[in-house]
SERO-4910 file (N, C-alpha, C, O; in steps of 0.05 Angstrom, whole numbers):
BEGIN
 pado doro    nc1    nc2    nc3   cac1   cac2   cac3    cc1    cc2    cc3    oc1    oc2    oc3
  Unk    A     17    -24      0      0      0      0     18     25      0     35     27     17
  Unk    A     13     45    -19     24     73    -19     22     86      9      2     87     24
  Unk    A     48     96     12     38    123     38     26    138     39     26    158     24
  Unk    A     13    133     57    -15    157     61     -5    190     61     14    202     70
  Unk    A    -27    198     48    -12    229     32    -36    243     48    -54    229     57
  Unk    A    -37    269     50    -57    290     64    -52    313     53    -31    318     41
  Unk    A    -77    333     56    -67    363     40    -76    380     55   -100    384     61
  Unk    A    -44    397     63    -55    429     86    -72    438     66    -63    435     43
  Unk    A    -96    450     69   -109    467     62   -115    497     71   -126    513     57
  Unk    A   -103    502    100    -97    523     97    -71    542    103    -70    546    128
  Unk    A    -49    556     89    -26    562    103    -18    595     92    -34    605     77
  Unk    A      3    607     98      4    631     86     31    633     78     48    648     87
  Unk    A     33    615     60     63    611     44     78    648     32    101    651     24
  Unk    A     65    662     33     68    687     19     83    710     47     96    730     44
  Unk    A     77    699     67     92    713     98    118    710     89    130    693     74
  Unk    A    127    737    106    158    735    104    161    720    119    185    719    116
  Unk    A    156    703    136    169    678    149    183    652    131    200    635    137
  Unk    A    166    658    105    174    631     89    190    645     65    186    634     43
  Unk    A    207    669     63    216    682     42    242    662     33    260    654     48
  Unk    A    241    657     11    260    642      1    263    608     10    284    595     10
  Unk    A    243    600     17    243    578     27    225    559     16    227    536     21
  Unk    A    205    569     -3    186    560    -17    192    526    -27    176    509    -19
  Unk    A    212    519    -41    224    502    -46    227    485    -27    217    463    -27
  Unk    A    240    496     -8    250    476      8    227    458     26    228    435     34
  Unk    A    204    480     30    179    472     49    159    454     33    141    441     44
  Unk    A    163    455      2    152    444    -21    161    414     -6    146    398      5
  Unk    A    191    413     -9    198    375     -4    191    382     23    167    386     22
  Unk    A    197    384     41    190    378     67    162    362     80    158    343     95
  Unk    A    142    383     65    116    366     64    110    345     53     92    331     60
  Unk    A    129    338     28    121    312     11    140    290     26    137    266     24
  Unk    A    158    302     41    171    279     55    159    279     79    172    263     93
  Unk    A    135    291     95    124    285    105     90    269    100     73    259    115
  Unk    A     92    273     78     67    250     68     43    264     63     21    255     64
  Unk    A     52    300     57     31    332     61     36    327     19     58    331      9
  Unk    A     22    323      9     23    326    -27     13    350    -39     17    357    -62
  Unk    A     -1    363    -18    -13    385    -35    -17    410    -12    -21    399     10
  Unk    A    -18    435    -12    -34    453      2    -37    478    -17    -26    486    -38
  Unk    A    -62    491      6    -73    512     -7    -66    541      1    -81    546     20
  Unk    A    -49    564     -5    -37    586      9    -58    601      6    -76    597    -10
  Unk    A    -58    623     24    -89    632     28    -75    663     29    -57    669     45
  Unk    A    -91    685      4    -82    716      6   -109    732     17   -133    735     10
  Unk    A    -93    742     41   -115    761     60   -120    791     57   -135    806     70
  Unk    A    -97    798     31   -104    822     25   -106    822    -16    -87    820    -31
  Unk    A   -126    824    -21   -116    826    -39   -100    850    -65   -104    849    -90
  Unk    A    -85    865    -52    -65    873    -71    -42    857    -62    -23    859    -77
  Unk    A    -38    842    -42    -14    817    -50    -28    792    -63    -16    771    -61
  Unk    A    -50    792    -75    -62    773    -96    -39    764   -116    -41    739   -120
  Unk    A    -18    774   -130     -4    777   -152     23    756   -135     35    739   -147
  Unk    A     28    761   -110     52    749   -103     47    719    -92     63    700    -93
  Unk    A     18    720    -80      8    690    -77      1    674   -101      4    650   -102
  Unk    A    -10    691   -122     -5    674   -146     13    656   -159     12    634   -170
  Unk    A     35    681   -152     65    670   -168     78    647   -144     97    632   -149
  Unk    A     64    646   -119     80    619   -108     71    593   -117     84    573   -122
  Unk    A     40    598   -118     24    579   -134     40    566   -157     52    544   -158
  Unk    A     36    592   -183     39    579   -206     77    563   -207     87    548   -223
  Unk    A     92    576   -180    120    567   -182    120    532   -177    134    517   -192
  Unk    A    105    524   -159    103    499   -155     77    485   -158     54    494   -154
  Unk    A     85    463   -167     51    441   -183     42    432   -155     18    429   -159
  Unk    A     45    426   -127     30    418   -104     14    443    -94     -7    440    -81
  Unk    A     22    468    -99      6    489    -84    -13    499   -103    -12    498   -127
  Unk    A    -33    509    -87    -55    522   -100    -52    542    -83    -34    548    -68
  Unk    A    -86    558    -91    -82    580    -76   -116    592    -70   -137    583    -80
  Unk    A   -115    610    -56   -138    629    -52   -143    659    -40   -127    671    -26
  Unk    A   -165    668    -47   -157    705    -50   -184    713    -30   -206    703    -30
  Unk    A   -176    731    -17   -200    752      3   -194    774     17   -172    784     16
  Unk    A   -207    781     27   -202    805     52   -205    788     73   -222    771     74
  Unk    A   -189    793     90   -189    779    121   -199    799    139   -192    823    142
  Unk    A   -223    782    154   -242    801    173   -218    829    177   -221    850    165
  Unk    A   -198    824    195   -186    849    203   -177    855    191   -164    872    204
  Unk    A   -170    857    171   -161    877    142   -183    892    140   -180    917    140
  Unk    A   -212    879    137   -227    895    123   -232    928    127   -241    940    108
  Unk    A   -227    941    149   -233    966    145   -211    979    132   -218    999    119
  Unk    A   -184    974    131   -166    976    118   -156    980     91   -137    993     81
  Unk    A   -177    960     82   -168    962     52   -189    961     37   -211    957     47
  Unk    A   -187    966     10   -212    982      3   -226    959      3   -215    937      2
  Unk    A   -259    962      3   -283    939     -2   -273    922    -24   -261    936    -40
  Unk    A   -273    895    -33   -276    889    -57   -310    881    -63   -329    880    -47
  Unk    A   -308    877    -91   -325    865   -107   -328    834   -115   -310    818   -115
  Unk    A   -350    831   -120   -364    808   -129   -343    799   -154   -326    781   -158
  Unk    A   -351    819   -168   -331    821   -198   -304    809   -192   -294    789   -202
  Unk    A   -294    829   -168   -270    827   -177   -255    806   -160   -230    804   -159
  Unk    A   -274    787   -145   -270    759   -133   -263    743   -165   -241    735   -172
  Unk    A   -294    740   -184   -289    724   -195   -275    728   -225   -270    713   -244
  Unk    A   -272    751   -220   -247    760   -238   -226    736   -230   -226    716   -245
  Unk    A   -208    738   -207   -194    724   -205   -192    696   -194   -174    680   -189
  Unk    A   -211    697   -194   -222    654   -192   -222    647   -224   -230    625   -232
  Unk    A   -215    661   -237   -211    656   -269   -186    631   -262   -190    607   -267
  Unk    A   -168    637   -252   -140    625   -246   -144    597   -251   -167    589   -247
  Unk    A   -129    583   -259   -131    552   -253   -123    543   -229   -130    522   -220
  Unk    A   -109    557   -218    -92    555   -197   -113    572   -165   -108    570   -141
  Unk    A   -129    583   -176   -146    589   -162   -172    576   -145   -191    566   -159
  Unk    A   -174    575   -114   -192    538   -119   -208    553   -100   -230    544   -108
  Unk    A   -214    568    -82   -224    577    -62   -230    614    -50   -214    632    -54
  Unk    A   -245    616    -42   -257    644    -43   -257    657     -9   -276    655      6
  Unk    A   -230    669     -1   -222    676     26   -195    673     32   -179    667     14
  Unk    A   -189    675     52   -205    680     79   -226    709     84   -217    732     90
  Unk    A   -253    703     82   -263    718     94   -279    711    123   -271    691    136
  Unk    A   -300    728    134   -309    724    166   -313    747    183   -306    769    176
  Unk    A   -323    742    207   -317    759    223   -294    753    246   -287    731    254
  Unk    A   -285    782    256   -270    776    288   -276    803    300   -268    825    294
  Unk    A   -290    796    315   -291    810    334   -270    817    365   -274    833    383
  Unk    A   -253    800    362   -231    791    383   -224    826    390   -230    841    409
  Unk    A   -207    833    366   -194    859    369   -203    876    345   -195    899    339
  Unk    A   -211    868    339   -232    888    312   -254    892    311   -263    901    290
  Unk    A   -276    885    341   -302    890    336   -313    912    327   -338    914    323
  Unk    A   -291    937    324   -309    977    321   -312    961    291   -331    969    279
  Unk    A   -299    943    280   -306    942    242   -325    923    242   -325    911    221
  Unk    A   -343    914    257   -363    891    247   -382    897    230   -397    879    222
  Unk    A   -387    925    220   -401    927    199   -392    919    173   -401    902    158
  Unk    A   -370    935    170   -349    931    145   -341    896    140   -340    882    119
  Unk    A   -337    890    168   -337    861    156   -357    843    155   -355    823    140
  Unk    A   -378    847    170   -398    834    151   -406    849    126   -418    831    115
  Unk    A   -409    871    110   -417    875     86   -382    857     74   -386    839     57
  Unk    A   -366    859     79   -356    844     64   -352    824     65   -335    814     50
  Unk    A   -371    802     89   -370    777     84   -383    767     60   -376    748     45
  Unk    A   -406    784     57   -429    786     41   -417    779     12   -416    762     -5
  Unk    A   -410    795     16   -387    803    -21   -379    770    -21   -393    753    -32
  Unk    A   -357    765     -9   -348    734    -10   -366    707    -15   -363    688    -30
  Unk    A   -387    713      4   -406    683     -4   -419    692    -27   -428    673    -39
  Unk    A   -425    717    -42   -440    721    -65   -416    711    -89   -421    699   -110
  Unk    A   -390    719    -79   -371    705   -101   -364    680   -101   -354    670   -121
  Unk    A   -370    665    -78   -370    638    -73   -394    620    -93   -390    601   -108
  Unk    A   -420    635    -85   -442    630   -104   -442    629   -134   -456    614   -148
  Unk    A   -421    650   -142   -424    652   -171   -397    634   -181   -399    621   -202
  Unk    A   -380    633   -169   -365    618   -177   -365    584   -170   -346    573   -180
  Unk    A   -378    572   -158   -379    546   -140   -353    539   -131   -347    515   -132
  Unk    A   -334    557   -119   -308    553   -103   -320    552    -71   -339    565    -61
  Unk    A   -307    539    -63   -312    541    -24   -304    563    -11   -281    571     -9
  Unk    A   -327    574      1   -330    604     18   -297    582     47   -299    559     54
  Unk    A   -276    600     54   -258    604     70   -263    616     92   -250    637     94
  Unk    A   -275    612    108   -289    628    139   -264    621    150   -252    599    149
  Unk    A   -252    655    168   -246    659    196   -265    668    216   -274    690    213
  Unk    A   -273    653    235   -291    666    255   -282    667    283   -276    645    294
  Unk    A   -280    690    298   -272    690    325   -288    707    336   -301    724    324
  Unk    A   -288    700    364   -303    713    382   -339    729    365   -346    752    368
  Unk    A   -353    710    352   -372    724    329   -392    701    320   -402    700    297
  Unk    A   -396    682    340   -407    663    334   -440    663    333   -455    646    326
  Unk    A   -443    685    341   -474    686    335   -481    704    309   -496    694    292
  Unk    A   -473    727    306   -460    730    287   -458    709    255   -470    706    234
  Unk    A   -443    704    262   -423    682    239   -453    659    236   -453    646    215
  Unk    A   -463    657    245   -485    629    248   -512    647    238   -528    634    224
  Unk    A   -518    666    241   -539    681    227   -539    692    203   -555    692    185
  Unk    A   -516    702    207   -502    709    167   -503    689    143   -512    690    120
  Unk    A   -487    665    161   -488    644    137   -506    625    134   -505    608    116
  Unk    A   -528    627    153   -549    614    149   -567    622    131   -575    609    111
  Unk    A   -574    651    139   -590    672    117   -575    675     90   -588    680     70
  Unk    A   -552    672     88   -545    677     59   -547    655     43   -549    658     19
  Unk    A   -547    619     61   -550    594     49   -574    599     36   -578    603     12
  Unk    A   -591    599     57   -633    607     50   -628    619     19   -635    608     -2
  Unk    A   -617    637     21   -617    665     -8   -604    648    -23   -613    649    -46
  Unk    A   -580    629    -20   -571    611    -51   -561    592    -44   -549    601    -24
  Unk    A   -555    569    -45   -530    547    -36   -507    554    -47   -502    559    -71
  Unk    A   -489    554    -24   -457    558    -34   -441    539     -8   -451    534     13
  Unk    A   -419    534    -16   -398    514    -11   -376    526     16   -366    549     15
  Unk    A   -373    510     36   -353    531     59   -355    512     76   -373    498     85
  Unk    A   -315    518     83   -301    512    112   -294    532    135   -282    554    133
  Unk    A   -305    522    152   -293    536    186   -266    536    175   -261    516    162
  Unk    A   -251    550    176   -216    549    172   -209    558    204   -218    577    217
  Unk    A   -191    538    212   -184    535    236   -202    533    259   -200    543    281
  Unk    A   -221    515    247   -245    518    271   -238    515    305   -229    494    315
  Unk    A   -242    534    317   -238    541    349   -271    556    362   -273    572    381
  Unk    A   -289    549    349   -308    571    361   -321    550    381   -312    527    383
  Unk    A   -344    558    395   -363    542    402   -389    516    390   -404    520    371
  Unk    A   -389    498    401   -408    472    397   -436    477    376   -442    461    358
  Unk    A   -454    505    382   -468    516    366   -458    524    342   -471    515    323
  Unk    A   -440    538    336   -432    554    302   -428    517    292   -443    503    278
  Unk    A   -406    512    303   -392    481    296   -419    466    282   -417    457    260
  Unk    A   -444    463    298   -472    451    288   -493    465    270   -514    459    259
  Unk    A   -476    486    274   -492    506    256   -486    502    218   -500    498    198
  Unk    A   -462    504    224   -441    509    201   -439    475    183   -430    470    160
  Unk    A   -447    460    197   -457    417    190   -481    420    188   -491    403    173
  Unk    A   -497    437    198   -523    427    192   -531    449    164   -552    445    152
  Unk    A   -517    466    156   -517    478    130   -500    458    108   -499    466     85
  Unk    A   -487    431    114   -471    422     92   -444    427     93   -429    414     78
  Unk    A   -433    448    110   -410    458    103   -380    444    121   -386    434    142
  Unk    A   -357    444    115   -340    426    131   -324    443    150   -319    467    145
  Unk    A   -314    432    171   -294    438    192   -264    430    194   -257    407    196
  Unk    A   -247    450    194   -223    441    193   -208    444    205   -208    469    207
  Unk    A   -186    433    223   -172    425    245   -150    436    240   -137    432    220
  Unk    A   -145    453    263   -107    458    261    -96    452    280   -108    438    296
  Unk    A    -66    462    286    -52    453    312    -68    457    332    -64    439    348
  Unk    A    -86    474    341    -97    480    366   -123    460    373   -139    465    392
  Unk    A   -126    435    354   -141    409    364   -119    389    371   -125    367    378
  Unk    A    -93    397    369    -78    373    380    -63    388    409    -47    373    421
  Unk    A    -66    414    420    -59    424    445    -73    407    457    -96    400    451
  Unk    A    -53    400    479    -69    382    512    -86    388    530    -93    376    550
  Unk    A    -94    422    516   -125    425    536   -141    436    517   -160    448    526
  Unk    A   -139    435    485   -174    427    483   -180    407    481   -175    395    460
  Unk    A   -193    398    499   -201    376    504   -234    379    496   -247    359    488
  Unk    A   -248    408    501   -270    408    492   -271    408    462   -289    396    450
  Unk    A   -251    424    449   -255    430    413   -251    395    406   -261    384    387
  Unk    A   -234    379    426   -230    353    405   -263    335    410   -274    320    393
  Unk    A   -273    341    431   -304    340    433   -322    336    415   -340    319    412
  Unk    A   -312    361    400   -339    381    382   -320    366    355   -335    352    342
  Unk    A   -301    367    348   -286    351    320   -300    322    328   -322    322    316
  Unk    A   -298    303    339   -309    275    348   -338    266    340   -350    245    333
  Unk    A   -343    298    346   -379    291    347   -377    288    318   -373    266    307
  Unk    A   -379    306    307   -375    316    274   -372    291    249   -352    277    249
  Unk    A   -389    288    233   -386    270    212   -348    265    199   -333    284    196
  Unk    A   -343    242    196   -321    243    190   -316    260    154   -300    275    144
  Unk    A   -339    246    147   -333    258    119   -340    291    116   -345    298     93
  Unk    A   -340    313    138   -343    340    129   -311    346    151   -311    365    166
  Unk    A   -291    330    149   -268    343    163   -247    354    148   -243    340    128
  Unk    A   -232    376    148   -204    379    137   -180    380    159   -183    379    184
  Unk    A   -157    384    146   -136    389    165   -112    409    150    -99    408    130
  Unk    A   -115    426    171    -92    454    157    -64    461    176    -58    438    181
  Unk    A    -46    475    187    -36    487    191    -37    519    194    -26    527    214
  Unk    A    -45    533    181    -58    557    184    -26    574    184    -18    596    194
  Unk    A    -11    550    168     34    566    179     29    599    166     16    609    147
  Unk    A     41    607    179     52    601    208     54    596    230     72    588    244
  Unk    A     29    603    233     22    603    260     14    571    274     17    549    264
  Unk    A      5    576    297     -5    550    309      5    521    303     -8    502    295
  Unk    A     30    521    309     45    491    295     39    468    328     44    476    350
  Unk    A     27    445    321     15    424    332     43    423    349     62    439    347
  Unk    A     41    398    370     56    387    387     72    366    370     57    348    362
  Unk    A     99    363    363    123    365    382    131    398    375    155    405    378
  Unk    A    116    413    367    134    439    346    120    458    365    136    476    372
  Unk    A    104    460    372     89    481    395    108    501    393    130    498    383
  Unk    A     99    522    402    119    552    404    137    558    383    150    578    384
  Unk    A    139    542    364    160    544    332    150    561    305    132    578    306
  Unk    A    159    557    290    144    564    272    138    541    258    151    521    251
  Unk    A    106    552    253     88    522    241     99    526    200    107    547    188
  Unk    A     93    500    190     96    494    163     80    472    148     70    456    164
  Unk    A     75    468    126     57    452    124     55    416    124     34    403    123
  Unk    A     77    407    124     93    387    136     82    380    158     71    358    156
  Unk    A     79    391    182     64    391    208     37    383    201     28    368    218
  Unk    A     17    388    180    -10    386    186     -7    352    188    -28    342    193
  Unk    A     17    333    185     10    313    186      5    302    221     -3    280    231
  Unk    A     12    320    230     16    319    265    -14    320    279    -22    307    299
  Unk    A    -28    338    263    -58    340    266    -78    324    257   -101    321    266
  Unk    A    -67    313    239    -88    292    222    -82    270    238   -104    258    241
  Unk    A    -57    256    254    -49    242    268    -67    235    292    -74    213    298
  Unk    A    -74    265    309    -93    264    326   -123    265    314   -142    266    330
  Unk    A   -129    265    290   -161    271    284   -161    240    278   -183    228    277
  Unk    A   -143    230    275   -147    196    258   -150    184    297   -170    172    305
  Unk    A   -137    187    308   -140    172    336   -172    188    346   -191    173    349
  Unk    A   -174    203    349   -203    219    357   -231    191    349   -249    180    361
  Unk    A   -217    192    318   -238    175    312   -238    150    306   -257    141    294
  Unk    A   -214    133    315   -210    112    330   -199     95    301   -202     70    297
  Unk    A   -181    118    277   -174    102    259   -148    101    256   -133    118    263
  Unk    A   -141     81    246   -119     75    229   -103     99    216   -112    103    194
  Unk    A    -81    116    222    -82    133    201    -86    132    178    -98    151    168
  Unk    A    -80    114    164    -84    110    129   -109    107    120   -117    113     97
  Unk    A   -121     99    135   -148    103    129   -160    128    133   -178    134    117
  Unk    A   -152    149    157   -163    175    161   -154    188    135   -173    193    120
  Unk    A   -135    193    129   -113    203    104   -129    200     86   -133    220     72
  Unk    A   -143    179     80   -160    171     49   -187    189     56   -200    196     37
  Unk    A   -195    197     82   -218    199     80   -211    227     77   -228    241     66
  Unk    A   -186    242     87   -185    273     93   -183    278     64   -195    298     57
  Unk    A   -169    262     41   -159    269     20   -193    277      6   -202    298     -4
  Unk    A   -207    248     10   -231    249     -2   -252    270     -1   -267    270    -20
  Unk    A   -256    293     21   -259    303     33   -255    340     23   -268    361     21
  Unk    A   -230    331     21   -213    362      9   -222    363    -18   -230    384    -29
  Unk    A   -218    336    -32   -227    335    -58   -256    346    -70   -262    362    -88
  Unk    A   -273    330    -51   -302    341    -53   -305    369    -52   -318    380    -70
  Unk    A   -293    386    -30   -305    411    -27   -284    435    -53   -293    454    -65
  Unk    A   -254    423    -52   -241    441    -73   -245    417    -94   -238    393    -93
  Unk    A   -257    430   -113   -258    410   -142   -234    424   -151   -215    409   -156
  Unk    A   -230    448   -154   -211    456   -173   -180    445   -166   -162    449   -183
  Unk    A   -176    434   -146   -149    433   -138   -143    409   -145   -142    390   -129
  Unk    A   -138    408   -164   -124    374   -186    -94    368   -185    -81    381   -200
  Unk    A    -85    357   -175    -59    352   -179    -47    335   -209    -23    330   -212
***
């Protein structure tokens, strides 16, 4: 049997943390058994430089948005000019958008009109809406419910950390949940709870690198190589085999990004 392969789906290959290293983090993941991930641009006038990491290597894809706390910052985008650039082949997903309220709640207007914008470009394009949600869970669960009602469109929790309601909220619309280092920390013990409960077939597994790198890497800087550390604990959660979790995460990623073909 081939070694079981997995794909970060979400990371931010375009940070100066990874400048000049692109290459090297390319093999690192495939020698960790990571074949594919998806780099995620939160502003888009660096749209043009997340592209070019994409189109530099055949395992990466990519995806474009305003990130909740950007949004008052940078100008509104458009509908248009989402799927202007979901033209890309290399283009598979529509975000990170969302709310946070954590340390940006004076903008929750701005970012919900521009969540708005995102699931309407999610809609027209059939790419998967990219949710960040923090501290906004009532919020985040009223928005995307009312906007499902108004059309069906496609979407992952990215880095899901919220509460047991959004988490049932966000499954009982169809949409999937995806796991980063902070479901393999030794005290959530409630988020691995709420992943357990959860259908196996609406799971992903990301990295979110830099940030949040799983246990043995804790306090490091995370890469996408690591998401295999996470998938490690979502396959024991649910009492599998890894190789078999691996087939199901692959299956999984596949369903919700069609575009991302290797």
């Amino acid at each position: 049997m081939d070694a079981p392969t997995i794909t970060d789906s979400h990371c931010h290959l375009d940070f100066p943390d990874f400048d000049g290293e692109h290459g090297a983090l390319v093999r690192r993941a495939a020698e960790a058994g990571v074949r594919r991930m998806v780099t995620i641009c939160t502003r888009l006038r660096n749209e043009p430089a997340v592209r070019a990491i994409a189109e530099a290597h055949a395992p990466v894809f990519y995806a474009a948005g305003t990130h909740p706390m950007s949004a008052a910052d940078e100008p509104l985008t458009t509908v248009a000019e989402l799927v202007e650039i979901a033209r890309h082949p290399k283009m598979v997903g529509i975000g990170e958008s969302g709310l946070d309220y954590h340390y940006t709640a004076e903008s929750r207007a701005v970012q919900q009109e521009s969540l708005r914008i995102h699931i309407e470009a999610a809609r027209q394009t059939g790419l998967p809406l990219i949710i960040h949600a923090r501290d906004a869970d009532d919020d985040m669960a009223r928005i995307l419910g009312e906007e499902h009602r108004a059309g069906a469109y496609t979407c992952v929790m990215h880095c899901f950390s919220s509460g047991r309601a959004l988490a049932e909220a966000a499954l009982d619309l169809g949409f999937y949940l995806s796991m980063s280092g902070i479901t393999a920390f030794p005290k959530s013990t409630e988020l691995r709870a709420i992943f357990a409960d959860a259908p196996v077939d609406r799971l992903l597994v990301e990295t979110d690198a830099p940030y949040l790198a799983p246990p043995p890497h804790r306090g490091k800087r995370n890469e996408p190589a690591y998401s295999a550390h996470t998938a490690r604990v979502g396959a024991a959660l649910f009492e599998m085999d890894y190789p078999t979790f691996a087939v199901q995460l692959e299956a999984n990623f596949e369903r919700l990004f069609t575009k991302a073909v290797l």
